[in-house]
C-alpha positions in Angstrom: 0.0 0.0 0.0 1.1 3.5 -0.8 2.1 5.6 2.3 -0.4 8.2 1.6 -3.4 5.4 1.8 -1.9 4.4 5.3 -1.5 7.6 7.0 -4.1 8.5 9.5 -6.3 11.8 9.7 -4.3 14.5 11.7 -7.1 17.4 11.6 -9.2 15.6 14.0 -10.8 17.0 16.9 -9.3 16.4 20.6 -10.7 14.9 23.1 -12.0 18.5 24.9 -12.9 20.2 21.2 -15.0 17.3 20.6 -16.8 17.1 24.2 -17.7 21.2 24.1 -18.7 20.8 20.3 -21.5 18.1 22.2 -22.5 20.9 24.7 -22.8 23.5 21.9 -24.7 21.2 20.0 -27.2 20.2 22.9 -27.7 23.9 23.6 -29.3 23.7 20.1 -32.3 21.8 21.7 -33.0 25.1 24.0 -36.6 26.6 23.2 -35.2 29.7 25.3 -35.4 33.2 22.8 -32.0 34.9 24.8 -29.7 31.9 26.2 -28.9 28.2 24.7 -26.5 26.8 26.8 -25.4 23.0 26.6 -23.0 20.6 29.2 -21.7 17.5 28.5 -20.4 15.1 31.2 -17.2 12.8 30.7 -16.0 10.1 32.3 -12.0 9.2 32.6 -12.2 6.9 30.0 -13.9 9.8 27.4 -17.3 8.4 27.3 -20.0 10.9 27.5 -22.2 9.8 30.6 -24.8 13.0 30.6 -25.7 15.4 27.8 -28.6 18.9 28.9 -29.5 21.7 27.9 -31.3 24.6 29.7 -35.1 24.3 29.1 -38.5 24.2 31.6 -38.8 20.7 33.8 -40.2 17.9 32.4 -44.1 18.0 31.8 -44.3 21.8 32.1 -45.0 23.2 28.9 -43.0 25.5 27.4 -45.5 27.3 25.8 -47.2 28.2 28.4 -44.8 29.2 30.9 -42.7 32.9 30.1 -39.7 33.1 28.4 -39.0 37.0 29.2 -36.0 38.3 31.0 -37.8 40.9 32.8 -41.0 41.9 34.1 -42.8 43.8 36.9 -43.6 40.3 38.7 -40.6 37.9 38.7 -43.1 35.1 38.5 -43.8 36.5 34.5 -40.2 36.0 33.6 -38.1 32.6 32.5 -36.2 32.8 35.9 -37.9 30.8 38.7 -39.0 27.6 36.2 -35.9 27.2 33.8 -33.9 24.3 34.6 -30.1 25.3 33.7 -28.2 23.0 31.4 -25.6 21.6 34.2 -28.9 20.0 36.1 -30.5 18.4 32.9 -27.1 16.7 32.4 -27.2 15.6 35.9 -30.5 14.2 35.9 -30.3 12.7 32.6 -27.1 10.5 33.1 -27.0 6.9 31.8 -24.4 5.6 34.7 -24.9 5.2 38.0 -22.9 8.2 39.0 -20.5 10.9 37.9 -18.4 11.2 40.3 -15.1 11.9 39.5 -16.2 13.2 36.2 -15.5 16.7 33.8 -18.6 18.8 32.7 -18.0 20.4 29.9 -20.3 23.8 29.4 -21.1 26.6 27.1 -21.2 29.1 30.0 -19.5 29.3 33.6 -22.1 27.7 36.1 -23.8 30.1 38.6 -23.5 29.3 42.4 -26.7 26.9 42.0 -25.8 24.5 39.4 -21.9 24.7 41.2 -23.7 23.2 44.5 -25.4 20.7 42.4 -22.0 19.8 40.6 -19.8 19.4 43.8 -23.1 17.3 45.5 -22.9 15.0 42.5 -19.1 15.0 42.4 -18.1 16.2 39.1 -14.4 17.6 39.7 -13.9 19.1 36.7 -15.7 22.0 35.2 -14.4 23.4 31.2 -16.3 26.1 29.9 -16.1 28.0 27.2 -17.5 32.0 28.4 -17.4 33.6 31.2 -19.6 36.7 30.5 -20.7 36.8 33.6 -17.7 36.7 35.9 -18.2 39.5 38.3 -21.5 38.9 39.0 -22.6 37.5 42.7 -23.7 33.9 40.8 -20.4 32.9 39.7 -18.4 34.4 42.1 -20.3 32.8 45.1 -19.5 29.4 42.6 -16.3 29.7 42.3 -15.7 30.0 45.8 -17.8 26.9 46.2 -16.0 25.2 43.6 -12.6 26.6 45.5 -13.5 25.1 48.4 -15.1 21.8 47.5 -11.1 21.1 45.2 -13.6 21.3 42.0 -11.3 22.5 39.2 -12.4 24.9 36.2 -10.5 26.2 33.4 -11.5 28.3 29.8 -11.7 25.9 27.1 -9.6 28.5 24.7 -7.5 29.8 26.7 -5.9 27.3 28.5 -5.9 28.6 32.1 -6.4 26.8 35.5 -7.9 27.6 37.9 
């Protein structure tokens, strides 16, 4: 055989392009007008184990509850129904944990979906923005994150946290 027939692919994705193209592609199935985010959990061995995206809780429809982002009455906003991306991925995992695991997500998780990452014992979080960085939500996460030895880093840029 020639050489060129025998030579593998080298324009591939890695391991971490591939697993925050999945969360990017989840956040596709969002219904929500202003935000899609997506997370995809990883076990050690690279095998997806949980795949969300932000949307309202089972059985509640979606066109019936609000989508807004602001209103006179919080209750006629998106904000006290929408379940965020990093809990669907929880909930809908195929193994029977993910501890010890790697989320991969669009955007840096607010302080409530950081409790529920540390509680299932994902130790990894990659993300991809971090638009809202000095808000209370993610700082309050990662100090929770900080404290419970749960890493995070950019996906593009490389740094650890």
């Amino acid at each position: 055989m020639s050489e060129v027939l025998c030579k593998k692919r080298d324009d591939y994705l890695e391991w971490p392009e591939y697993f925050m193209a999945v969360a990017f592609l989840s956040a596709q199935r969002s219904k929500d007008p202003n935000s899609q985010v997506g997370a995809c959990i990883v076990n050690a061995e690279n095998k997806i184990v949980g795949i969300g995206y932000n949307g309202m809780p089972n059985g509640c429809s979606d066109d019936l509850l609000p989508w807004r982002r602001t209103a006179e009455n919080i209750l006629d906003t998106k904000y006290p129904y929408v379940c965020h991306a990093e809990l669907n991925a929880i909930m809908n995992k195929n193994s029977a944990d993910v501890k010890g695991c790697s989320m991969y997500v669009a955007l840096f998780p607010c302080n409530e979906c950081a409790k529920l990452i540390i509680q299932a014992g994902i130790k990894e979080v990659i993300f991809m923005s971090d638009k809202y960085h000095n808000s209370t939500e993610t700082t309050a996460a990662r100090l929770l994150f900080e404290m419970a030895g749960v890493s995070f880093r950019c996906n593009d840029s490389g740094i650890n946290n």
